[in-house]
N, C-alpha and C positions, 0 to 999 in steps of 0.2 A: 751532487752527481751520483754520488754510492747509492744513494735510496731514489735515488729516480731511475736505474738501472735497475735496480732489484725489484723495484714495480713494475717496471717496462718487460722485465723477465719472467718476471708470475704470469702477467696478463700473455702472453707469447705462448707460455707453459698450457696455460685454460684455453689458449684458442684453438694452439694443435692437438690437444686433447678431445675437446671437443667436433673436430675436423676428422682427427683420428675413429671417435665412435661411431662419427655418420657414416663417413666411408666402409668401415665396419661391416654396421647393420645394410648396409647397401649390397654386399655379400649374400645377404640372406634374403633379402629383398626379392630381387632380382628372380624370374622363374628359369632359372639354368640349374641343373646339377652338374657339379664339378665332377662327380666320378663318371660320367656319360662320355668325358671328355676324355680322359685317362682308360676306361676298361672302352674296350672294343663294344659291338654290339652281339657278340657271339657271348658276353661275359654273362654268366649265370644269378642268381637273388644271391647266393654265398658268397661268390666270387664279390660282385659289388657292395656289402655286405662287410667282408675284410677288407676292400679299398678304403669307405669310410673309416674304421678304423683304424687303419694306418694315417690317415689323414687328419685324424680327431674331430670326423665333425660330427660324429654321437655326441662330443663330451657335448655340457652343461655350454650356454652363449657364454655367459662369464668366461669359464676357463677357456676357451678357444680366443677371446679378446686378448687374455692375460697372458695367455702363450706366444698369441704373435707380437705384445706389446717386449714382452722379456728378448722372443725372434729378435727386435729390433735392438734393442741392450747390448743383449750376451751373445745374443744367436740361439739353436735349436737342431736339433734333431728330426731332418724331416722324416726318416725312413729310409731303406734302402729302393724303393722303389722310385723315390724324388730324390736322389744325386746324396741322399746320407746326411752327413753335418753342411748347417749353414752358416755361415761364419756370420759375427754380427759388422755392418747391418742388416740379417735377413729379412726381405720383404716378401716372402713366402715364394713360392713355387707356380711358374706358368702353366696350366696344363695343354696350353695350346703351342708354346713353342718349346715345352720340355725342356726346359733351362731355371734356375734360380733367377727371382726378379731382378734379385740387384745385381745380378752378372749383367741383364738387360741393360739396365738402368747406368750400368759405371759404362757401357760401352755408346750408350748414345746422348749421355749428360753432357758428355765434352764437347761434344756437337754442338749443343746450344749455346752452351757456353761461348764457343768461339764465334758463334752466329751474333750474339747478344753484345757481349761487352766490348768488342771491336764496333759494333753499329752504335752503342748507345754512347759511345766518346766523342764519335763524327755527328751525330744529331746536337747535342748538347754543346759542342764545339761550333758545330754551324749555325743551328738555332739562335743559342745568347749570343753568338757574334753577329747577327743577321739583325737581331734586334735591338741588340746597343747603337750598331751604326744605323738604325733607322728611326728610333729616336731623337738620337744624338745630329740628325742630318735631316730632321721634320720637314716636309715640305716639299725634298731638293730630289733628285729623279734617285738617288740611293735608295729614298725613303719607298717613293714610287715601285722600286723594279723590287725593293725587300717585298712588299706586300702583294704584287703580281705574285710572288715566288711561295707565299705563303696560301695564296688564296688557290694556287695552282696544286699543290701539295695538296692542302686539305681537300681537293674536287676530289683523287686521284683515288683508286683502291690497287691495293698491294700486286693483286694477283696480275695486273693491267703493266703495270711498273714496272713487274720482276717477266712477265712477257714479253715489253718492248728491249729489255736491258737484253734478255735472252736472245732475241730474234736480231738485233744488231751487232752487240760483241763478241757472241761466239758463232753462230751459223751465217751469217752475212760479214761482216768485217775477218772474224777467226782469231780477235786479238787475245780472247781468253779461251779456257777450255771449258768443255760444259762441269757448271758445279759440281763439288763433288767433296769429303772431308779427309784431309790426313792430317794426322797429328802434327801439331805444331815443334814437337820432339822429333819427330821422323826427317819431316824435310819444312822448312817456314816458310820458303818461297811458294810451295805447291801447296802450304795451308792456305796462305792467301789468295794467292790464284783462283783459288776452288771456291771460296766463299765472298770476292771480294763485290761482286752482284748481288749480294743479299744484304752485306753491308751497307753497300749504295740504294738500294731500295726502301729497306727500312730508314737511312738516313734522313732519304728525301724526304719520305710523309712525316715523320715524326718531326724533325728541325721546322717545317713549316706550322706543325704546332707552337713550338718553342720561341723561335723568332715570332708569331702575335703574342704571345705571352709575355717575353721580355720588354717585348717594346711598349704594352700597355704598363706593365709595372715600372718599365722604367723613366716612360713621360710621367706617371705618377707621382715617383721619388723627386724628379729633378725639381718638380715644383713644393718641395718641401724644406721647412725652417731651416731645417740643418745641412742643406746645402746650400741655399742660401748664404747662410754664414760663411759655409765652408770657401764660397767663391768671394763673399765680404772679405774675409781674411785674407787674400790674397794667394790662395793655394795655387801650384800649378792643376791645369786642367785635368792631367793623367790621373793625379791623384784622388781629386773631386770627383769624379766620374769612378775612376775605378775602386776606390779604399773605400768610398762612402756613400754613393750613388747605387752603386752596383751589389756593395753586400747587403743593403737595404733590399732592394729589387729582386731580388735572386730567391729569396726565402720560397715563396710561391713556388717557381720553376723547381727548386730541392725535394716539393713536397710532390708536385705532379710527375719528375722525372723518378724516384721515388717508386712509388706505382708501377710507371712503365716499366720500367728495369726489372721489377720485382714477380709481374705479370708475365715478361717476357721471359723469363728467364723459366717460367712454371710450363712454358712451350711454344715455342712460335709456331702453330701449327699452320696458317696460310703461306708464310715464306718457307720453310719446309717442304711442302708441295709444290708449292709450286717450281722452286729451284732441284727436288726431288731428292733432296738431302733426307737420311733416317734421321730425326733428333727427337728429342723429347715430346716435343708437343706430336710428330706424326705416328710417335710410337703408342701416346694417349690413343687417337684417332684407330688405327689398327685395334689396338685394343676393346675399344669400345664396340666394334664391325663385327668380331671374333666372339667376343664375351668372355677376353679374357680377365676376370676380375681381380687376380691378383694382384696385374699390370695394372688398371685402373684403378685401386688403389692407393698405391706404388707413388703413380704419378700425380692424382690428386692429394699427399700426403707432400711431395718434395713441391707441389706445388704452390701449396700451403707454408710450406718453413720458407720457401723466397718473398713469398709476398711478407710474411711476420716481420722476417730478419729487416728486411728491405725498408719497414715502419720503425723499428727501434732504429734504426741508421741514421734514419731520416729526423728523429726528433735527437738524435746525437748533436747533428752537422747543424741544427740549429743555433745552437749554443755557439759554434766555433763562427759562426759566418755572420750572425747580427747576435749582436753585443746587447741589446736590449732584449732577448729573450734569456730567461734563468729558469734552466730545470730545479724542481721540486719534487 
């Protein structure tokens, strides 16, 4: 386990490293001048001139990489013109909303956060429930209305979902209030309130992924040796099904849900807008509109560490959930 972690962590190490240079050199790429952005159009060739240099982007590419790589370590020194010391993790300096990125950044990750991990419990909760009992019930109108439910989900797109959820609950019935995010510290009632339509939206489409995926892994399992036996022997049902049917079955759904979680969580930018929630992924979107590159970045960089983390997790839960897999 110690050396399959410590592999799992180098390789993690080289990816966002390698994530980290593109996004980078994508900085330079790009034909924007950041001090265009920062001096007025009244500012003189001297004037912009010392901006660059307050900024370091005469220095050498290396050191300008190496600076903001330490930024994110230790933190840095932007200058008294960019708000002075950034504390680490600095992700360098907006010049479009004059703020430190990760001031940005700490103030609409929790956003997602609460969008994400409330939605991806109710998917995975409904989903594997939706396609245990419709394997487990082959044939009988269970089986029937699970796969209406899933064929209906998969037609659906987000933006359509999180419309009709809008146009009924809050502006016609009035049972909710239009979305919206407080902190789950401030008041929890009105956290949930506020996002509990995006939770239900994302639920739908994705569990209707989940539920055909279970149900195909899990008519799979059923017909295999070792349950078989397990029903030979005499086991109660609950157990055959759930202790050894089902951790068999599941590995697949850990690896796909895995992903989603991990993708989702780098920004949900369609339920974001369309519920008109700031979070992550609409903050990418802005950013990219703007040019603001620091942002962009930013978010492709946290985007990248959810998806990594979210792979080493995933080949962890391996191990603990079928017994026939041994890390190396």
């Amino acid at each position: 386990m110690t050396r399959f972690l410590i592999k799992r962590l180098f390789s993690a190490v080289l990816t966002l490293f390698a994530v980290s240079v593109l996004t980078f050199l994508m900085f330079f790429a790009l034909p924007r001048d950041p001090v265009s952005s920062i001096c007025s159009k009244n500012c003189n060739p001297e004037r912009l001139e010392r901006v660059r240099d307050d900024l370091g982007l005469n220095d050498p590419l290396i050191s300008q990489y190496a600076g903001y790589m330490k930024g994110i370590v230790t933190g840095r020194d932007l200058g008294s013109a960019q708000g002075g010391r950034c504390d680490a993790p600095c992700l360098g300096w907006s010049y479009v909303t004059n703020e430190a990125v990760s001031d940005t950044i700490a103030r609409v990750l929790p956003v997602t956060l609460s969008i994400v991990i409330p939605a991806a419990i109710l998917w995975l909760l409904l989903g594997v429930g939706l396609g245990m009992v419709s394997a487990l019930r082959r044939g009988t109108w269970l089986d029937r209305a699970a796969i209406g439910f899933s064929l209906t989900g998969a037609s659906l797109q987000l933006y359509f979902v999180g419309a009709v959820l809008l146009l009924v609950f809050v502006y016609n019935l009035r049972w909710l209030p239009v979305p919206s995010y407080t902190s789950i510290f401030d008041n929890p009632v009105k956290w949930a309130n506020g996002l509990v339509l995006a939770w239900v939206a994302l639920a739908f489409l994705f569990s209707a992924i989940y539920a055909r995926l279970s149900r195909a892994q899990m008519l799979e399992t059923l017909s295999e040796d070792f349950v078989r036996t397990a029903r030979a022997k005499g086991l109660a049902k609950p157990k055959v099904y759930g202790r050894h049917a089902l951790r068999a079955a599941i590995t697949p759904v850990v690896t796909i849900a895995g992903m989603d979680v991990g993708g989702a969580l780098g920004g949900t930018v369609i339920t974001e807008t369309t519920f008109g929630i700031q979070g992550l992924g609409r903050t990418a979107v802005d950013a990219v509109r703007s040019g603001d590159l620091p942002t962009i970045m930013a978010t492709v960089l946290i985007a990248a560490v959810f998806v990594v983390l979210a792979n080493v997790l995933v080949d962890l839960l391996y191990a603990a959930i079928d017994p026939r897999v041994r890390l190396r």
